[in-house]
C-alpha positions in Angstrom: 119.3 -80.6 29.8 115.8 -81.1 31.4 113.6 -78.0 33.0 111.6 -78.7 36.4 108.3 -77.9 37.3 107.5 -74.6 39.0 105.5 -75.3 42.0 103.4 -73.3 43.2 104.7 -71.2 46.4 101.7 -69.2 47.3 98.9 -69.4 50.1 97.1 -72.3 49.7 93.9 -71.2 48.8 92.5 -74.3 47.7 92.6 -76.1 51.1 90.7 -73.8 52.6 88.7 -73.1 50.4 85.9 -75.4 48.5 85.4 -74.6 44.9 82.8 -74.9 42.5 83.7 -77.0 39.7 82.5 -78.5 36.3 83.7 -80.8 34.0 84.0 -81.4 30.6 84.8 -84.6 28.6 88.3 -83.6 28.6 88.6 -80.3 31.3 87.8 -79.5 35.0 87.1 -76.1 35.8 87.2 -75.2 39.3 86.2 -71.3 40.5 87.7 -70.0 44.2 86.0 -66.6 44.2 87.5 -65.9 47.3 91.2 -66.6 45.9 90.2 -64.9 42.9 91.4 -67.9 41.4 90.1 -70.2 38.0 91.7 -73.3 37.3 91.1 -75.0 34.1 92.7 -78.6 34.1 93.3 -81.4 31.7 91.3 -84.6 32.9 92.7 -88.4 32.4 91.6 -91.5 33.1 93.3 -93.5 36.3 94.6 -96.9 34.4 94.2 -98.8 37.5 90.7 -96.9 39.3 89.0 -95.7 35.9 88.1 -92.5 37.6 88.7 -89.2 36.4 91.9 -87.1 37.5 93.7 -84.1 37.0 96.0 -83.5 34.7 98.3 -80.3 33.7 96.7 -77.3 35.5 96.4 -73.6 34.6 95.3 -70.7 36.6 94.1 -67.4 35.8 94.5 -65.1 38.7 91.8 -62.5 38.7 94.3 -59.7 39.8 96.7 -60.3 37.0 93.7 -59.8 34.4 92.9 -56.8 35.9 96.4 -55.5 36.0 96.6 -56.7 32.3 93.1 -55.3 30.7 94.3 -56.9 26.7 94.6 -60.7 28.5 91.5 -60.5 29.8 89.9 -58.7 26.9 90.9 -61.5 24.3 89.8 -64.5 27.1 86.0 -62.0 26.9 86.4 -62.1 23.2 87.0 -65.9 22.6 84.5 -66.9 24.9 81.9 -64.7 23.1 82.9 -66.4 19.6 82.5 -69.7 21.4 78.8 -68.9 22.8 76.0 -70.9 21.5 74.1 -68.9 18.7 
């Protein structure tokens, strides 16, 4: 038995909207503040262009962390563990 992908049936925000996006050796963050959208995704190298692409994407919703103050809470908390002393 094999499981499908959800896809995403929303508005979407990110063609109308142009994030602003960083990336790490092996993520690419991308903020839509007016989505109230962050989208963390797994970066890969293209085999045949060499260039950097997206991979497996998550995406916190900013009104389901504030419906849900304990999720948001422990993302505050681990990125405060993770801050540069």
């Amino acid at each position: 038995m094999t499981t499908q992908a959800k896809r995403y049936v929303g508005d979407p925000y990110w063609e109308r909207e142009r994030p602003r996006e960083t990336d790490t050796a092996k993520v690419r963050v991308s903020y839509f503040p007016e989505a109230g959208k962050l989208q963390i995704a797994q970066l890969f190298t293209d085999r045949d262009t060499g260039e950097a692409k997206r991979g497996r994407t998550v995406t916190l919703d900013q009104e389901d962390l504030t419906l849900h103050p304990a999720a948001r809470a422990l993302i505050l908390e681990v990125l405060e563990a993770w801050r540069e002393p």
